[in-house]
NUTOR-87979 format. One record per atom (N, C-alpha, C, CB): residue in one letter; chain; atom name; x, y, z. Coordinates in steps of 0.001 Angstrom, whole numbers, plus 500000, padded with zeros to 6 digits. Each point is the difference from the previous one (the first is absolute). Glycine has a CB too. Example, Ala and Ser with C-alpha at 12.3 -4.5 7.8 and 13.67 -1.06 7.14 Angstrom:
<recs>
REC, A, A, N, 513190, 494310, 507800
REC, A, A, CA, 499110, 501190, 500000
REC, A, A, C, 500900, 501200, 500000
REC, A, A, CB, 498108, 498827, 501246
REC, S, A, N, 501542, 502223, 498034
REC, S, A, CA, 500820, 501190, 500060
REC, S, A, C, 499230, 501090, 500730
REC, S, A, CB, 501184, 499372, 497855
</recs>
This chain:
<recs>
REC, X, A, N, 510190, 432278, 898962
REC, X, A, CA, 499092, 500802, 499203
REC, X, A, C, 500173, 501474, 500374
REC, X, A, CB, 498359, 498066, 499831
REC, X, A, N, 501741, 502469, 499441
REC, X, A, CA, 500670, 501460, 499694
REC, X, A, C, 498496, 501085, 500303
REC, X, A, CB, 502248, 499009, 497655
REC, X, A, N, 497047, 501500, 503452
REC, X, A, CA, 498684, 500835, 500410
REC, X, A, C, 500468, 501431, 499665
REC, X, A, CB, 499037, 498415, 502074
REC, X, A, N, 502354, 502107, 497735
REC, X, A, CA, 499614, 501650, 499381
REC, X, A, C, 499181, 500154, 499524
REC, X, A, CB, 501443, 500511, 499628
REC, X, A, N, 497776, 500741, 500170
REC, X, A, CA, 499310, 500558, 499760
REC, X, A, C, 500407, 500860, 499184
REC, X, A, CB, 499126, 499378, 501598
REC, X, A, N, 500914, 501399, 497120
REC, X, A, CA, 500549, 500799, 499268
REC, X, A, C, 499217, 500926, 499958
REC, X, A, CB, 501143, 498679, 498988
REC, X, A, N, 499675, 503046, 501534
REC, X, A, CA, 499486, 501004, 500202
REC, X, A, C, 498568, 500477, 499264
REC, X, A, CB, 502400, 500224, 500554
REC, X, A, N, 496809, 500072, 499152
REC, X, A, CA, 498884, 500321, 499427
REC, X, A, C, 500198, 501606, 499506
REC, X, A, CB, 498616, 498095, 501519
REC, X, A, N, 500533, 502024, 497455
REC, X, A, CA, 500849, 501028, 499201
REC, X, A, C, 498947, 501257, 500886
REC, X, A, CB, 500989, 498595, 496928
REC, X, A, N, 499036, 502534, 503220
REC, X, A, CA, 499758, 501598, 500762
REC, X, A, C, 499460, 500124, 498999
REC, X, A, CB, 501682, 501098, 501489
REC, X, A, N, 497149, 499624, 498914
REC, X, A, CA, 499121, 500552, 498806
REC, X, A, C, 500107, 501743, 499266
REC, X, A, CB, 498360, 498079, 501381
REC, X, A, N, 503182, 502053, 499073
REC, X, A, CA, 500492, 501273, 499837
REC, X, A, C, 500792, 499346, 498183
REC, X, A, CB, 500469, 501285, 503482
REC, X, A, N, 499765, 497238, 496270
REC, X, A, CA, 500635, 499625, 499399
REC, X, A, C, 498787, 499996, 498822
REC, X, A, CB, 501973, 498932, 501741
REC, X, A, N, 496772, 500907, 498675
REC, X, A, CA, 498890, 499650, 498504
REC, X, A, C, 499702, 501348, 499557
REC, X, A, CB, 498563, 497752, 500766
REC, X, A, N, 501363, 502957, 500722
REC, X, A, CA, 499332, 501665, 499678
REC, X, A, C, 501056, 500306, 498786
REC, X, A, CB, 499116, 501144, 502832
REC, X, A, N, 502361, 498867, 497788
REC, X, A, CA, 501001, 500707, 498791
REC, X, A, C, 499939, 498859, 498695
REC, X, A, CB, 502003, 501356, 501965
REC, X, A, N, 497784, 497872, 498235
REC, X, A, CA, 499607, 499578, 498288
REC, X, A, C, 498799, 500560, 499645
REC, X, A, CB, 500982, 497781, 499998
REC, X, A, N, 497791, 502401, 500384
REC, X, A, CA, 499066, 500389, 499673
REC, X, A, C, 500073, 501469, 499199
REC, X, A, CB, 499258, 498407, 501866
REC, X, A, N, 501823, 502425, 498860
REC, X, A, CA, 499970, 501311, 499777
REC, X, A, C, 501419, 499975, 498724
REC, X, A, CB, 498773, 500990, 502922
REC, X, A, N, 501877, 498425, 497361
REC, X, A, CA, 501088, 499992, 498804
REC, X, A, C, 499262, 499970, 498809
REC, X, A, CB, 501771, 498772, 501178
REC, X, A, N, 497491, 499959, 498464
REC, X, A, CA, 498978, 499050, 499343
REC, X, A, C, 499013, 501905, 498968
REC, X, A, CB, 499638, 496761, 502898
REC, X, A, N, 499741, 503706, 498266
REC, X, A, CA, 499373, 500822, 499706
REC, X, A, C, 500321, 501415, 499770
REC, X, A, CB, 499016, 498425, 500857
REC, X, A, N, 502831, 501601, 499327
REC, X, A, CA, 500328, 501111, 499459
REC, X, A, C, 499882, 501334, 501124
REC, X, A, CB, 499220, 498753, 497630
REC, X, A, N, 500351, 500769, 503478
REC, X, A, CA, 500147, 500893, 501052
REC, X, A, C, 501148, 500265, 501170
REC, X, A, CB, 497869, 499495, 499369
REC, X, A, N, 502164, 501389, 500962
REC, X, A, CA, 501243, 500296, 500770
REC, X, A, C, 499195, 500255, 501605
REC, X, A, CB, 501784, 501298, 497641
REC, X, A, N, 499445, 498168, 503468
REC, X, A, CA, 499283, 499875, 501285
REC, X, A, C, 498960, 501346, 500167
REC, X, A, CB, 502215, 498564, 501113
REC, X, A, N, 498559, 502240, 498451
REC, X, A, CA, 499277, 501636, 500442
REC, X, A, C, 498580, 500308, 499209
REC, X, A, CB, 502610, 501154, 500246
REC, X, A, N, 497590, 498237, 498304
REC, X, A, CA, 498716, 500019, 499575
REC, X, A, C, 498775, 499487, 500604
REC, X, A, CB, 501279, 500046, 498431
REC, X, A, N, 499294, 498389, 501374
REC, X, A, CA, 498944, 498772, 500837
REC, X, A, C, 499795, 500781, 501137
REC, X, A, CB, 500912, 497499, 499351
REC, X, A, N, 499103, 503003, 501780
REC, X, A, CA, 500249, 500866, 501261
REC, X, A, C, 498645, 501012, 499710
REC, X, A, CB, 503120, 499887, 500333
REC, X, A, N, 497511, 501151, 498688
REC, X, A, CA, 498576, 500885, 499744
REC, X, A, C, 498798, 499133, 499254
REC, X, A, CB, 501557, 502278, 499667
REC, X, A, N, 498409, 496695, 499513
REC, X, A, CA, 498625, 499440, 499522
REC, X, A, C, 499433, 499575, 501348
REC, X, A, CB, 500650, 499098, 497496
REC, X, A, N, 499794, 499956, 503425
REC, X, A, CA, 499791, 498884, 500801
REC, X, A, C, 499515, 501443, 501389
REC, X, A, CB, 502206, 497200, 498807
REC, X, A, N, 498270, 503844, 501257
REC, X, A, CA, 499918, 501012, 500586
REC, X, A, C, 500429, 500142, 501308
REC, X, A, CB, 498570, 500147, 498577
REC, X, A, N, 502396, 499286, 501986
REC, X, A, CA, 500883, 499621, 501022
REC, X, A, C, 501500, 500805, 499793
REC, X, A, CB, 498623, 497545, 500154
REC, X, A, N, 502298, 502615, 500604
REC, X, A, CA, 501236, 500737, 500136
REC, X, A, C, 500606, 498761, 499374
REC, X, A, CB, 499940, 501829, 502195
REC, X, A, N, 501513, 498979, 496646
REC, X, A, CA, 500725, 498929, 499901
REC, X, A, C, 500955, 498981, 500704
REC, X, A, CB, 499439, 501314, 498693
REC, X, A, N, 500563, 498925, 502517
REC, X, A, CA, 501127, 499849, 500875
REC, X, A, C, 499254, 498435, 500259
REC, X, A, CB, 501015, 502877, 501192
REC, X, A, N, 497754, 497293, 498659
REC, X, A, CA, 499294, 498775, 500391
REC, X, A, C, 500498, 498971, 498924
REC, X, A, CB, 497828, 501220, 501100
REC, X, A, N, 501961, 498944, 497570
REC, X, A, CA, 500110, 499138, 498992
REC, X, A, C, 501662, 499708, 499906
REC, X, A, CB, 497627, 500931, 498756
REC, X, A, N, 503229, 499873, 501590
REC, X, A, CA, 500840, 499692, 500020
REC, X, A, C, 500445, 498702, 500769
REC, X, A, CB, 499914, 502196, 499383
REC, X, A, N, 499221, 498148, 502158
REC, X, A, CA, 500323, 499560, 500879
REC, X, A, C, 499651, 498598, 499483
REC, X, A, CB, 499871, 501992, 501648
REC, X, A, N, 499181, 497708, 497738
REC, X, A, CA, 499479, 498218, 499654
REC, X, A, C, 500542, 499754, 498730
REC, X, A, CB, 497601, 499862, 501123
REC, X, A, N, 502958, 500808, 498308
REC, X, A, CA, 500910, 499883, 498746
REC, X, A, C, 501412, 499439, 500770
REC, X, A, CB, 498803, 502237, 498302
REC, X, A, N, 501935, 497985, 502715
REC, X, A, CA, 501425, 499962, 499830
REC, X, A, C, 499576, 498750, 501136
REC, X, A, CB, 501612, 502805, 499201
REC, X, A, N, 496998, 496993, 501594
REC, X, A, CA, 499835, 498680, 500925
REC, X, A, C, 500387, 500716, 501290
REC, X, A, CB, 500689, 497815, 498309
REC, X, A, N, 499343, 503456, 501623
REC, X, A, CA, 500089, 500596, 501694
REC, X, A, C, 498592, 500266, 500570
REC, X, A, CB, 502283, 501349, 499582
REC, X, A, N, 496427, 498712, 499824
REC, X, A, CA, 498590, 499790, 500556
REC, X, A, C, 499472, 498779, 499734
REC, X, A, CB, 499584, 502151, 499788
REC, X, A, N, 499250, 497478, 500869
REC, X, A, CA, 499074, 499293, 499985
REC, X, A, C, 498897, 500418, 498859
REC, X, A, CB, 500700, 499561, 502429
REC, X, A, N, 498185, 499952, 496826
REC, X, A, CA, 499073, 500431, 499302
REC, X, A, C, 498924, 499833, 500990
REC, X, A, CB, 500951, 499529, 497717
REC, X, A, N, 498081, 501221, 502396
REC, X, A, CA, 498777, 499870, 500612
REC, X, A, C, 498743, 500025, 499270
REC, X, A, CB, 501195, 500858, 501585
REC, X, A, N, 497637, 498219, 498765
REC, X, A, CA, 498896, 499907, 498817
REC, X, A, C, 499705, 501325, 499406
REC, X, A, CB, 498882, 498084, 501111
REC, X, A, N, 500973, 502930, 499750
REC, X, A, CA, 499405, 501444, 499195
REC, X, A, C, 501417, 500292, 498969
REC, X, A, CB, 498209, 501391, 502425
REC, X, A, N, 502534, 498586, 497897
REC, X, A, CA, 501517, 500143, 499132
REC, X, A, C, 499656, 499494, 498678
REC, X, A, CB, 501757, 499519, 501961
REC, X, A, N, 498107, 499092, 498162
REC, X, A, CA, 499389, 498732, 499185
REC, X, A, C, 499160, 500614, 499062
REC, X, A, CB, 499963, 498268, 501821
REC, X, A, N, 498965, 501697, 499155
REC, X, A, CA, 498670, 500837, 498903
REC, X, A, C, 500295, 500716, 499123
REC, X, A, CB, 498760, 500240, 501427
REC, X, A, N, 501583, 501150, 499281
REC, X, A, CA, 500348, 501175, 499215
REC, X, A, C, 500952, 500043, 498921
REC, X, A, CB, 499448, 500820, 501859
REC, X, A, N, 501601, 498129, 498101
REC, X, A, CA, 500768, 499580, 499034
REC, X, A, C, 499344, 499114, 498997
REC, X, A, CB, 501699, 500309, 501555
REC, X, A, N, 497732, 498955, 498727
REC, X, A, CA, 498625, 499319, 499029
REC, X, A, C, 499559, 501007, 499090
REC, X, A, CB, 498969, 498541, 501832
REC, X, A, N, 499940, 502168, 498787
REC, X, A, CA, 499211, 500408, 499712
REC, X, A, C, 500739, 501512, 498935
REC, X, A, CB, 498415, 498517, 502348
REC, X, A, N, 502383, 502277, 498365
REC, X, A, CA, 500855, 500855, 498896
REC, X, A, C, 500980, 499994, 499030
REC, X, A, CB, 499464, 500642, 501360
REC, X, A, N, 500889, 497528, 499098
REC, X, A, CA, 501323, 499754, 498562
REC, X, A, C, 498758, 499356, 499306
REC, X, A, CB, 503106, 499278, 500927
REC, X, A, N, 495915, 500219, 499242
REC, X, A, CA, 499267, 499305, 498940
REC, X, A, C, 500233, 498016, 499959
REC, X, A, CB, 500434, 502823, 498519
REC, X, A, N, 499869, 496752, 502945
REC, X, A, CA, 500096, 498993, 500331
REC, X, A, C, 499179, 499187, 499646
REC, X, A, CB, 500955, 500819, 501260
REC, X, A, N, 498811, 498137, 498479
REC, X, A, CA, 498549, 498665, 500322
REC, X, A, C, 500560, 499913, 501406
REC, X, A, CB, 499392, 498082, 497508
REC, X, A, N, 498726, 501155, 503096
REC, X, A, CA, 500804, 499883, 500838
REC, X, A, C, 500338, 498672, 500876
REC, X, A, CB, 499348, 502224, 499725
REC, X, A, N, 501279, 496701, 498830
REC, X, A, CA, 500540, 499237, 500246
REC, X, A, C, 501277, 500129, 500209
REC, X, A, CB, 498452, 499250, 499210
REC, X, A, N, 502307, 502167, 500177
REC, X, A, CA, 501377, 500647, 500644
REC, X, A, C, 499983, 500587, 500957
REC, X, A, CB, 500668, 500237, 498414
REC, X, A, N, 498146, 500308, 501920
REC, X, A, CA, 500366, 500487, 501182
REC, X, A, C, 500161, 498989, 501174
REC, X, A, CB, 498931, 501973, 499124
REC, X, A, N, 500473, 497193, 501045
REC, X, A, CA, 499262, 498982, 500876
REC, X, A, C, 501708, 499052, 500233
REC, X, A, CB, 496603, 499910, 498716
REC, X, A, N, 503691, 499900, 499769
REC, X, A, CA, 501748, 499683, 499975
REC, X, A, C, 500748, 500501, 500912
REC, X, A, CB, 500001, 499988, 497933
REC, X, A, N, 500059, 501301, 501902
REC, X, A, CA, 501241, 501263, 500650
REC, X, A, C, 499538, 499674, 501393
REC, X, A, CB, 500267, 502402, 498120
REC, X, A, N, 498351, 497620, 502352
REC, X, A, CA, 499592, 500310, 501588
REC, X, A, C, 500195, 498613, 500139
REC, X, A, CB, 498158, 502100, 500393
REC, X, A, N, 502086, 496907, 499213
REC, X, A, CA, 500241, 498787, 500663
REC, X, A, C, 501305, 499696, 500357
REC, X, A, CB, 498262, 499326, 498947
REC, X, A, N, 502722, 501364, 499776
REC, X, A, CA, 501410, 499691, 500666
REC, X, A, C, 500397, 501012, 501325
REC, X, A, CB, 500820, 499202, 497434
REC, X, A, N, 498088, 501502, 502064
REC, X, A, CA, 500705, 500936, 502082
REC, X, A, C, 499489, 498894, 501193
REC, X, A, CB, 499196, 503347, 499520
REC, X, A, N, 499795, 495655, 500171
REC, X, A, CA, 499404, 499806, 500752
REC, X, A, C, 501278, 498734, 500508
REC, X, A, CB, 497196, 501103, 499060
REC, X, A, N, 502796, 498138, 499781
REC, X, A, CA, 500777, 498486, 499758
REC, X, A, C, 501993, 501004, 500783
REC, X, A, CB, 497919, 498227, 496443
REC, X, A, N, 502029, 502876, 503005
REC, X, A, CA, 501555, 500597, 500357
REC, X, A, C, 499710, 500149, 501588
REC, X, A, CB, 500807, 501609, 497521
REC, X, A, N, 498403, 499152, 502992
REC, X, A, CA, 499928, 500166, 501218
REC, X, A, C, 499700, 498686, 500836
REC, X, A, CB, 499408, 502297, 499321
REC, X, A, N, 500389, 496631, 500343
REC, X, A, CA, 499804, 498708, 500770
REC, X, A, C, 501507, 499128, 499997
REC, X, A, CB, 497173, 499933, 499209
REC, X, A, N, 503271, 500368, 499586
REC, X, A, CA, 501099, 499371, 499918
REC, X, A, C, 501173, 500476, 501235
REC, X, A, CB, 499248, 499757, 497315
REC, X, A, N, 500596, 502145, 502996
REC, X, A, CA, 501153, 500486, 500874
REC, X, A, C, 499024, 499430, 501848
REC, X, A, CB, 501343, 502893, 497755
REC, X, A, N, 497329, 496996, 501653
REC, X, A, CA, 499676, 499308, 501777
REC, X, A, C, 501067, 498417, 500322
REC, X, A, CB, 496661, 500880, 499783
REC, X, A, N, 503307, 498575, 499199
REC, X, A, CA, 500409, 498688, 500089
REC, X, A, C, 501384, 499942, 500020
REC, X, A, CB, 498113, 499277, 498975
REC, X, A, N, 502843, 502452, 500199
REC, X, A, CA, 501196, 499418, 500888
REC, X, A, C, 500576, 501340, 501484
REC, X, A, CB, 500988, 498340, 497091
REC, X, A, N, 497667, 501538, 503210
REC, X, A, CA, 500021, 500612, 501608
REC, X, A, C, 500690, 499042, 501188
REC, X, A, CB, 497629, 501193, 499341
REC, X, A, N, 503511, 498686, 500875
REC, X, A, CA, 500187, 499092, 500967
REC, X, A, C, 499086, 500580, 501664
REC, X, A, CB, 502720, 499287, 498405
REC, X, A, N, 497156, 501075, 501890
REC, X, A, CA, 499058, 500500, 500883
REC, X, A, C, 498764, 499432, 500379
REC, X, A, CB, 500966, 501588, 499245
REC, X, A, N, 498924, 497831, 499174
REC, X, A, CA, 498378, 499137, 499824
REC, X, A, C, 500286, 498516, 500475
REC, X, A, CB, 499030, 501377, 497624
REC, X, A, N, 502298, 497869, 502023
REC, X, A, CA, 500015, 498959, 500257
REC, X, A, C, 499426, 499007, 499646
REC, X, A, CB, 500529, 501021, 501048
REC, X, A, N, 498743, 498777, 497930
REC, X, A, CA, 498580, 499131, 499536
REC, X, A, C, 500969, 498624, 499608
REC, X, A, CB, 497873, 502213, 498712
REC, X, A, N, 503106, 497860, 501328
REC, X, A, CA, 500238, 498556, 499737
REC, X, A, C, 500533, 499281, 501016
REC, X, A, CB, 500278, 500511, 497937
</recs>
């Protein structure tokens, strides 16, 4: 029986649909959301983490429900558990 686990998608991957979707460009989304773009970039290309206030503020200024938002902050949550588990360091199995 085959236990991979298949990578879980970065929530840099929903943000940039979200913003494609809505016709915004990283730098725009950046000034609504009111954060530097370097940030959005950064969870756009999967080189940051999202953090709940990140979350929020992206909610709340793209015009999220916030059953999307709650989406996006879960795959950081579900992405960041997935890289604990392949921590060899941890050893859990």
């Amino acid at each position: 029986m085959d236990t991979t686990v298949a990578t879980p998608v970065h929530p840099g991957v929903l943000l940039k649909t979200i913003l494609k979707q809505r016709g915004l460009t990283n730098r725009k989304a950046a000034l609504l959301i009111g954060v530097h773009s370097s940030l959005i970039d950064g969870l756009v290309s999967q080189r940051l983490r999202l953090t709940p206030r990140i979350a929020r503020l992206t909610a709340v200024w793209l015009g999220l429900g916030s059953e999307d938002a709650t989406k996006i902050l879960n795959a950081q949550y579900q992405y960041d558990y997935w890289l604990l588990d392949q921590d060899p360091t941890l050893n859990l199995r």
